[in-house]
C-alpha positions as CSV (number, residue, x, y, z in Angstrom):
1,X,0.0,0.0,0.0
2,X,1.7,3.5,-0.9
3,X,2.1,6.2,1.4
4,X,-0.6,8.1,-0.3
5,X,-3.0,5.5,0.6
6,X,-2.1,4.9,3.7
7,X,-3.3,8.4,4.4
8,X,-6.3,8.4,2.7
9,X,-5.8,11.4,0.1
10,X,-6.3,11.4,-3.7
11,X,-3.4,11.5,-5.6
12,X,-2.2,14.8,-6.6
13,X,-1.3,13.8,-9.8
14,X,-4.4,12.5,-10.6
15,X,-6.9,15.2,-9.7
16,X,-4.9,18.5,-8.3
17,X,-8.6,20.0,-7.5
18,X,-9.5,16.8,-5.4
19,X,-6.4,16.9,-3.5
20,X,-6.3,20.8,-2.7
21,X,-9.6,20.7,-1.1
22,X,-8.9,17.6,0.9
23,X,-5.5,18.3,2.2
24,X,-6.7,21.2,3.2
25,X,-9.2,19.8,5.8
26,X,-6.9,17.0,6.6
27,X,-3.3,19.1,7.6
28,X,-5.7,21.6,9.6
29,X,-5.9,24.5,7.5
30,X,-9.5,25.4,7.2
31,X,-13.2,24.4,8.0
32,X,-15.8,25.0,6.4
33,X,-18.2,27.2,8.6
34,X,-21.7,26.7,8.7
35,X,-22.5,29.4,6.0
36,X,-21.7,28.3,2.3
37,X,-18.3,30.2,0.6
38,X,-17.2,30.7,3.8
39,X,-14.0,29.1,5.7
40,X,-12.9,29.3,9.3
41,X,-8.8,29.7,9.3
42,X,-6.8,27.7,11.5
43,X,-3.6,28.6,13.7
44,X,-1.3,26.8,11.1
45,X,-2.7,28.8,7.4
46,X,-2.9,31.8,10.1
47,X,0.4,32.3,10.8
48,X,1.4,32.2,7.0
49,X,-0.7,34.8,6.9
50,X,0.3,37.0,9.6
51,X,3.9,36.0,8.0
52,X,3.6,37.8,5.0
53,X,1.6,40.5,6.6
54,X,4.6,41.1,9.1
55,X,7.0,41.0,6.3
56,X,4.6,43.6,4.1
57,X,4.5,46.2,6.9
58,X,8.2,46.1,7.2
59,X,8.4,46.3,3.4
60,X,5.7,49.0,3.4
61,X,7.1,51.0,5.5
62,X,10.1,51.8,3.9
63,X,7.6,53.0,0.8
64,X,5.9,55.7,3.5
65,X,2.5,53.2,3.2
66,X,0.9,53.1,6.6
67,X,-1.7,51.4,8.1
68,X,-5.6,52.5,8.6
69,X,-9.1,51.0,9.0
70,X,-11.9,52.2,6.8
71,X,-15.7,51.2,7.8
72,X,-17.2,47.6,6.3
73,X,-20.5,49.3,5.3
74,X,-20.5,51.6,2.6
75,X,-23.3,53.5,1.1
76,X,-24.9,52.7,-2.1
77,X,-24.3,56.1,-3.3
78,X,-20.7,56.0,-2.9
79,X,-20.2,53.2,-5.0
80,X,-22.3,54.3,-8.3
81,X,-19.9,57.6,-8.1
82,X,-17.5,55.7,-10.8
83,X,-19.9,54.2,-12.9
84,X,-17.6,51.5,-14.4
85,X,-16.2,50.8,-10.9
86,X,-19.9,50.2,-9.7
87,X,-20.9,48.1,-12.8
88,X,-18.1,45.3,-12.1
89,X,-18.7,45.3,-8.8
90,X,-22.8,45.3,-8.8
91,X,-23.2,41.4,-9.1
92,X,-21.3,40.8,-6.3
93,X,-22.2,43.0,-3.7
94,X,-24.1,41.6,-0.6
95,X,-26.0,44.6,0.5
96,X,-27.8,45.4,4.3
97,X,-31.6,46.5,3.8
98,X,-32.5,46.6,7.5
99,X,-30.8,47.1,10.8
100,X,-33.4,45.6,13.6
101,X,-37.0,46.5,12.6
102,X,-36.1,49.3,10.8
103,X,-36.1,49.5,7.0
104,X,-32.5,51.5,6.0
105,X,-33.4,54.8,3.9
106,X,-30.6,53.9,2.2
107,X,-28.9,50.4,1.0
108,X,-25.5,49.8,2.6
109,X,-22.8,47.2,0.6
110,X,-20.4,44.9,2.8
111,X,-17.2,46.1,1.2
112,X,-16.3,44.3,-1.5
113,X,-13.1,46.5,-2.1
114,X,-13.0,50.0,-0.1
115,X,-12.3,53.0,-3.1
116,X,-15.4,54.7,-3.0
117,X,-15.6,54.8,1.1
118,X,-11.7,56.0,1.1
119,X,-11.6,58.6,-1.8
120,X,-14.5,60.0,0.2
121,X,-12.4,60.5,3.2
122,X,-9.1,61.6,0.9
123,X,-11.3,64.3,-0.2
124,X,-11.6,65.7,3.0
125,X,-8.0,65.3,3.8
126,X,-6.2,66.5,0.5
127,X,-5.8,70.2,0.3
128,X,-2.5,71.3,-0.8
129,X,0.8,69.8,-1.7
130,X,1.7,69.6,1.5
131,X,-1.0,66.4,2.2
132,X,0.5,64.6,-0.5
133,X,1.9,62.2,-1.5
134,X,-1.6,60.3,0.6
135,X,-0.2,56.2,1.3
136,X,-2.7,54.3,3.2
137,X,-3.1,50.3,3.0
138,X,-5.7,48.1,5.4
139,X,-5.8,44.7,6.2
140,X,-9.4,43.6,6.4
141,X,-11.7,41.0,4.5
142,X,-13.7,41.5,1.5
143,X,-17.4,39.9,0.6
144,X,-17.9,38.9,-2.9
145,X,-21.1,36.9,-3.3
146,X,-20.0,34.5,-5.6
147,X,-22.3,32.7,-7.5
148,X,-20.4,29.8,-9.0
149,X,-18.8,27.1,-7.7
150,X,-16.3,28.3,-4.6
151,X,-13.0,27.0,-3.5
152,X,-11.2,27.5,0.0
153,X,-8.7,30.4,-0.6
154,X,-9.4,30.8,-4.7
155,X,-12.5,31.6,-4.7
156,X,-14.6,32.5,-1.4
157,X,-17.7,34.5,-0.6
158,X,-15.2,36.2,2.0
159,X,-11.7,36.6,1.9
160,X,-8.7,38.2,4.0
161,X,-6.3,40.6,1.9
162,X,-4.2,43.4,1.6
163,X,-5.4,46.8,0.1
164,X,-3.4,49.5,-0.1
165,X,-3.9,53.0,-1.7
166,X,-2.2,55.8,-2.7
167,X,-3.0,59.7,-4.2
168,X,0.0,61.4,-5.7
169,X,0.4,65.1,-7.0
170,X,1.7,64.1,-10.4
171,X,1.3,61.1,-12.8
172,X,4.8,60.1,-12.8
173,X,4.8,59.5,-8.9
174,X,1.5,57.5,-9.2
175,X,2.9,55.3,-12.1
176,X,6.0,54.6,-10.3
177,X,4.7,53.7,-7.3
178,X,2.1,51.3,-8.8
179,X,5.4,49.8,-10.3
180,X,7.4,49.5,-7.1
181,X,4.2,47.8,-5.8
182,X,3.8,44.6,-8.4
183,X,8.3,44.4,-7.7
184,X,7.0,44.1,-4.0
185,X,5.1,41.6,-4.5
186,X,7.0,39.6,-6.5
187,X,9.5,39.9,-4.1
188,X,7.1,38.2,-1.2
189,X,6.0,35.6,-3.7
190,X,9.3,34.5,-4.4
191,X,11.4,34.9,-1.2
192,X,8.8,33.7,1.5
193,X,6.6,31.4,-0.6
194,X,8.7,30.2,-3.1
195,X,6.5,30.7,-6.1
196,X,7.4,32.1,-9.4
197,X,5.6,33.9,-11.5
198,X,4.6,35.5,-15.1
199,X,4.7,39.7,-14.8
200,X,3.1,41.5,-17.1
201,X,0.0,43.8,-17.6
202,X,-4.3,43.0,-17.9
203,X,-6.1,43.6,-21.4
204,X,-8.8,45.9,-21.1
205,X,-11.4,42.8,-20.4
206,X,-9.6,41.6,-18.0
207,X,-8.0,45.1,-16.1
208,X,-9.3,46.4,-12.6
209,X,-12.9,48.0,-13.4
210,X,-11.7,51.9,-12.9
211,X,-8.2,51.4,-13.7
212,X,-6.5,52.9,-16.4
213,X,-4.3,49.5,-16.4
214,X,-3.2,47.0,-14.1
215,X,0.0,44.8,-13.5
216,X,-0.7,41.4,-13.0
217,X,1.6,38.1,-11.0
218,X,0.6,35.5,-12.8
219,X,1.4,32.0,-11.3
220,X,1.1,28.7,-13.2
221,X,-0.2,25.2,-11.1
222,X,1.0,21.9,-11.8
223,X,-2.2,21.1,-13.6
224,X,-1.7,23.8,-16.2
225,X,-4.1,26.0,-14.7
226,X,-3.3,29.8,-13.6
227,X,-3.7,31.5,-10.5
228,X,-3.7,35.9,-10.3
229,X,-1.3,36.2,-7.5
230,X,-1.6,39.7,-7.1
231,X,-2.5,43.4,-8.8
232,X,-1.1,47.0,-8.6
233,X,-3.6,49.3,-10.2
234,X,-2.9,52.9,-11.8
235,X,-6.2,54.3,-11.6
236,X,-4.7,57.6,-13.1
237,X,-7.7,60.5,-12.1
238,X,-11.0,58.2,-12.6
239,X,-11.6,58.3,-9.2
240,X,-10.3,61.6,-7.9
241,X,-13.0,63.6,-10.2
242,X,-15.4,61.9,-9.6
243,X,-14.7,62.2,-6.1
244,X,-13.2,65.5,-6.0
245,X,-9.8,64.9,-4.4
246,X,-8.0,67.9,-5.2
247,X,-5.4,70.2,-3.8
248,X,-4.1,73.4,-5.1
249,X,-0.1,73.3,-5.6
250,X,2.4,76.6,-4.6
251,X,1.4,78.9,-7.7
252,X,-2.7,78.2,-6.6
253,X,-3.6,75.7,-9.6
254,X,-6.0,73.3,-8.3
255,X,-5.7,70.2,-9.8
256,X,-6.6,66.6,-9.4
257,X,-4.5,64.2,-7.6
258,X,-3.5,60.5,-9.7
259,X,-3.6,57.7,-7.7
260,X,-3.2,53.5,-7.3
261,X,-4.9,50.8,-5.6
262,X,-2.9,47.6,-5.2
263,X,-3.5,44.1,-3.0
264,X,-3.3,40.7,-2.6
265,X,-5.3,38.3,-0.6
266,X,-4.9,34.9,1.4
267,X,-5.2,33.4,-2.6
268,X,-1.4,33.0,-2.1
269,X,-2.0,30.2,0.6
270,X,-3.9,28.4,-2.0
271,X,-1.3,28.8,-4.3
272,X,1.2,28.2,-2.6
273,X,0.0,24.8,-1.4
274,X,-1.1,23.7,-4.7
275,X,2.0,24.8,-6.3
276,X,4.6,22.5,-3.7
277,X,2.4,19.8,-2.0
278,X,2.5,15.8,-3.1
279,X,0.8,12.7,-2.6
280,X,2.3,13.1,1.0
281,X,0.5,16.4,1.8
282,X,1.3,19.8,2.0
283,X,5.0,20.8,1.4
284,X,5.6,24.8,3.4
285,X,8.7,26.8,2.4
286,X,10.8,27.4,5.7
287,X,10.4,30.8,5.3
288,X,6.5,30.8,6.1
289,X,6.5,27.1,8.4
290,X,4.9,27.3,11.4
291,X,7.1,24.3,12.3
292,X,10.0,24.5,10.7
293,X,11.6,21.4,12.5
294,X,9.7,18.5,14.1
295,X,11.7,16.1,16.8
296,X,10.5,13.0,16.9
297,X,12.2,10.5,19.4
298,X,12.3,7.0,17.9
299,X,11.4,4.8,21.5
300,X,12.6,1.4,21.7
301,X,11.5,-1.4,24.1
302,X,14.3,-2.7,26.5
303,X,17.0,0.5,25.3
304,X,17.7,3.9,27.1
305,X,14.7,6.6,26.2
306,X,16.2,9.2,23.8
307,X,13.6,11.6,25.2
308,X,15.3,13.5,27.4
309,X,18.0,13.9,24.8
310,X,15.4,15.3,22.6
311,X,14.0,17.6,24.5
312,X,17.6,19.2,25.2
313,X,17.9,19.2,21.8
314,X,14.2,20.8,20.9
315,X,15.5,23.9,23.6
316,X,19.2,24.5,21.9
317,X,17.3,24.5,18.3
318,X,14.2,26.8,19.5
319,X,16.4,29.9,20.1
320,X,16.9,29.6,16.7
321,X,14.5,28.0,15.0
322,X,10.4,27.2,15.2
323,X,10.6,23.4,16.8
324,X,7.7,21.0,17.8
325,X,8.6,18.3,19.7
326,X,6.8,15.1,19.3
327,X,6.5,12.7,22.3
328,X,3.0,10.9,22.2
329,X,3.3,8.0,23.5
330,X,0.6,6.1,21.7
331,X,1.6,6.7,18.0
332,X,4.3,4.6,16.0
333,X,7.0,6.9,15.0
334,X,6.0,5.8,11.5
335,X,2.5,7.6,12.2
336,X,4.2,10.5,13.6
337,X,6.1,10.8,10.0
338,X,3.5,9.9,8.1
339,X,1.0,13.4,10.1
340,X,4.3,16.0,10.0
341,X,4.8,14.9,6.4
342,X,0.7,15.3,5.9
343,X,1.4,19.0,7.8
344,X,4.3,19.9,5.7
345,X,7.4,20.5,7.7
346,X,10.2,21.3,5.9
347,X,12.7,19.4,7.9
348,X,12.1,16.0,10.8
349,X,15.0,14.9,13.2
350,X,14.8,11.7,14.4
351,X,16.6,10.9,17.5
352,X,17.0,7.1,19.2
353,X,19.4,4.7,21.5
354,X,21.5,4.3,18.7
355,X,22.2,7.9,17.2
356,X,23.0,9.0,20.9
357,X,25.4,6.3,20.9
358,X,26.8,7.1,17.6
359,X,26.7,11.1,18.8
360,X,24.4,11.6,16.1
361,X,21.0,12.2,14.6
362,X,19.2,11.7,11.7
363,X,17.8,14.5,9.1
364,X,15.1,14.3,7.2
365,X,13.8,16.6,4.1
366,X,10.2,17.1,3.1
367,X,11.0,18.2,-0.2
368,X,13.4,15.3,-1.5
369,X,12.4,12.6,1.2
370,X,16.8,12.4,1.6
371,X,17.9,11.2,4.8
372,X,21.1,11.7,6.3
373,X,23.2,11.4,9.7
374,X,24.4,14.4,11.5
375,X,26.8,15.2,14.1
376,X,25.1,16.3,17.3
377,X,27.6,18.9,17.6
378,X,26.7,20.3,14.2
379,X,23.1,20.0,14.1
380,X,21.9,24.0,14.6
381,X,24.4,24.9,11.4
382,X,23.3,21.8,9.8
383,X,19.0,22.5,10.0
384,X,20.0,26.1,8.9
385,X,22.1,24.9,5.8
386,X,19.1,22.6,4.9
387,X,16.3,25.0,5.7
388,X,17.8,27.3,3.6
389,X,18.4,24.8,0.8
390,X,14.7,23.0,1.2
391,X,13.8,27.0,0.5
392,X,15.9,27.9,-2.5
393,X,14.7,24.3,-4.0
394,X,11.2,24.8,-3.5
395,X,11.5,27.6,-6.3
396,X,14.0,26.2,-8.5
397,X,11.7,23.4,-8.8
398,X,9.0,25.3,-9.7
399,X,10.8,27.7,-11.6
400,X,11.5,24.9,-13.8
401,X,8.2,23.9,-14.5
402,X,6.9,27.3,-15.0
403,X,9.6,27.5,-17.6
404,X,8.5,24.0,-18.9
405,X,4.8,24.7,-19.1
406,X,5.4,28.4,-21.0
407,X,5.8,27.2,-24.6
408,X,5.8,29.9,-27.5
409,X,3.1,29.1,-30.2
410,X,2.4,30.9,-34.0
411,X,-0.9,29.4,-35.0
412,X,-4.2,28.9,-33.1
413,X,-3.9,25.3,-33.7
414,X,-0.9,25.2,-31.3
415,X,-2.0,27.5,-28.9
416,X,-5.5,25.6,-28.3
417,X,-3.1,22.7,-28.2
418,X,-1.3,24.1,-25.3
419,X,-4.2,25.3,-23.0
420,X,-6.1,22.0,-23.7
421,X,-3.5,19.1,-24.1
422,X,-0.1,20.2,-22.5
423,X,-1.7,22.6,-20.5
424,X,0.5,25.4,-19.1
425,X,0.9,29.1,-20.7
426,X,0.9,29.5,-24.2
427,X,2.6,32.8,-25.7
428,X,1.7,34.5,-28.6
429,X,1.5,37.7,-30.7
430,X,-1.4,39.2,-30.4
431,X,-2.8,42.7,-32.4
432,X,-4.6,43.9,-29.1
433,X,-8.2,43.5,-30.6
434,X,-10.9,42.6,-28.1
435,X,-12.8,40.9,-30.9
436,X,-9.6,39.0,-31.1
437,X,-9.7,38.3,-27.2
438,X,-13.2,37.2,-27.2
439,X,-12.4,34.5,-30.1
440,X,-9.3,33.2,-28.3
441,X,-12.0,32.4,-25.3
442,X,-14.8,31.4,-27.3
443,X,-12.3,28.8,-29.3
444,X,-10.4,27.3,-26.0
445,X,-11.9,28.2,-23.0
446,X,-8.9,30.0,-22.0
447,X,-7.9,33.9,-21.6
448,X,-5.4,36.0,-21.6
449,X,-3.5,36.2,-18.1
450,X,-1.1,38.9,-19.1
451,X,0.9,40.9,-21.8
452,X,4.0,42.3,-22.3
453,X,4.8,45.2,-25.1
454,X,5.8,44.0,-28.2
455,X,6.5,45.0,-32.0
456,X,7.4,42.1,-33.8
457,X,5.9,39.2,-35.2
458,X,1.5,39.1,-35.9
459,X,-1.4,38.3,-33.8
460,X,-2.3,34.3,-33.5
461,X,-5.9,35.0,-34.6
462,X,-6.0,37.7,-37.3
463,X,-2.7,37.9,-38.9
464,X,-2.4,41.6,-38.5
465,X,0.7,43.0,-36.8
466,X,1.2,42.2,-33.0
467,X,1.0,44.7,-30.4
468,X,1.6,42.7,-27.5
469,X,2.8,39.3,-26.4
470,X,0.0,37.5,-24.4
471,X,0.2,34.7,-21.9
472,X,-2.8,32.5,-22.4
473,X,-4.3,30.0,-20.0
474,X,-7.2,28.2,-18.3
475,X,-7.2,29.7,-14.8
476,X,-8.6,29.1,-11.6
């Protein structure tokens, strides 16, 4: 019987969809709470969470972005101020009607992102130069009643996130900080969760309703599928006419401010366990591991306990290091590998009779499954060595299957070939021609994730000359 049996989860391999949702219940992520599209997060998905968050603010903070809290409720009327704004947003609003016994006067929408309710505050705050440049960002949750078909962290009725925005006295400022923000990011995405990803820029479909563009992180599962990791918005001055955030500069022209709206949301959990787990479980980069290092004393009947031993050992690697020690007495220490495999944790030391002899112990990776003896004396440089390693492999191994599943195409055959059969992204010229968009769809299911600028070759669909190089892919 294979491991993957043993533990009772479909085979990643076989149904990545399948898997994600079950692993997720089974390592102790999520519940599902008693209210359809909504998911209760546990300690362990938490502290990934709070992770990021931590390392955001830090990030943030050296970009003058700082932290505030804007209502949950906002006012019908606020949101129809930019129309195009209020039309994307209008089938997904979950609206309040009635507080009590009392009828409203007015409808009130849980926030489903928070523009309208903070350019009406920058409005009151934004007078002269000396008020800008305006950086504010929240942490909150969202409510987006969707419709379809949900999935824990990809697609929930709620969700956690990050939204930050920013008004700017000139254009240039306001483009450059919507660019520093996608490099941000990318940054988090690849140095604490170890995924890589496709940077480039939404069509006009696809773009931010109210944005003059928007950057996209586009990430690519193991099943060929895409996932938006995160946006950065340059809303330009859609918003601040309609909601008249001006100021007047030194020679007393008033003039509108430009501004940008970027975020990402608890999506990157999914992501990120979809993009490194196995038929074992979930695999968690070190970096974002709420246990990086499991000890698990392998007891043997009639030999000296190697518990106490591992216990000294759990305290010297603590200081350093986030350590869970496992001493239950009523599980095999097969079991015990079998659950912190199941959880994820980068990196197991087993410790019995005869590695204390030896004055050793043994390591164990959750990325390659390699074993290997250690010097007691060396076993703090050693976890760091591998931690670090188990990190940096994560994302060369995914790296390389990003590059494997982005192939270059010149015909519609081929691309529909891509998206459908080899599954991945499939790259393409394309003459930037919604009519041309809409067919690519229509033909394959598929969209365009992203483009990049570009002036050679012609577009996939119509012949004519290419504008842009697109990235094309089923998505989640």
């Amino acid at each position: 019987m294979s491991d993957n049996n043993e533990r009772g989860l479909q085979s990643n391999k076989e149904d990545l969809s399948e898997w994600y949702s079950e692993i997720l219940i089974k390592a102790g992520f999520i519940d599902f709470s008693p209210v359809g599209g909504f998911i209760v997060l546990l300690p362990p998905a938490m502290f990934i969470w709070d992770k990021v968050r931590d390392v955001m603010n830090k990030e943030m903070e050296g970009m003058q972005v700082k932290n505030a809290y804007f209502p949950l409720l906002i006012p019908e009327s606020l949101l129809k101020k930019e129309s195009e704004h209020f039309t994307g947003f209008t089938p997904e609003v979950a609206w309040v009607t009635q507080a009590g016994e009392q009828k409203l006067e007015e409808r009130l929408a849980i926030r489903p992102t928070s523009e309208t309710i903070m350019y009406t505050m920058y409005a009151k705050w934004v007078h002269g130069t000396s008020d800008l440049p305006l950086k504010l960002n929240q942490w909150n949750s969202v409510v987006r009643w969707e419709t379809s078909s949900t999935r824990p962290f990809l697609r929930t009725k709620e969700f956690l996130w990050q939204e930050a925005h920013t008004a700017h006295a000139t254009k240039q400022e306001a483009l450059q900080q919507a660019v520093d923000a996608i490099a941000l990011y990318e940054k988090v995405l690849r140095e604490l969760l170890a995924i890589p990803v496709i940077k480039g820029v939404k069509s006009d479909k696809e773009k931010f309703k109210g944005a003059v563009f928007t950057y996209t992180l586009e990430a690519m599962m193991p099943d060929g599928k895409a996932i938006q990791m995160a946006t950065s918005h340059m809303l330009g001055q859609n918003f601040s006419v309609p909601f008249e955030i001006e100021y007047v500069d030194e020679k007393g022209n008033k003039s509108y401010v430009w501004q940008t709206s970027w975020g990402i949301s608890w999506r990157i959990i999914g992501a990120m366990v979809m993009m490194h787990g196995d038929d074992k479980g979930l695999v968690i980069p070190p970096r974002v591991a709420p246990t990086q290092i499991v000890i698990v004393p392998v007891v043997y009947r009639g030999k000296p306990d190697p518990t106490p031993e591992a216990e000294m050992l759990a305290q010297e690697l603590s200081k350093v290091f986030r350590v869970g020690l496992d001493t239950r007495q009523d599980k095999t220490p097969g079991y015990k590998y079998n659950e912190w495999e199941l959880k994820g944790v980068p990196l197991r030391i087993e410790i019995g009779p005869r590695d204390i002899e030896k004055g050793t112990v043994v390591f164990a990776r959750r990325d390659t499954g390699q074993k290997e003896a250690v010097s007691r004396a060396n076993v703090v440089q050693k976890a760091q060595e591998l931690l670090d390693d188990i990190q940096n492999n994560l994302y060369a191994v995914a790296k390389k299957r990003l590059d494997e599943m982005t192939v270059r195409v010149d015909t519609l055959e081929s691309l529909k070939d891509v998206v459908n059969s080899r599954k991945g992204f499939a790259v393409a010229g394309w003459c930037g021609e919604r009519q041309c968009e809409d067919q690519i769809y229509e033909q394959t299911g598929a969209t365009i994730r992203c483009v990049e600028e570009q002036n050679e070759g012609s577009c996939v669909i119509c012949g004519k000359p290419a504008r842009y190089k697109m990235y094309v892919s089923k998505a989640y």
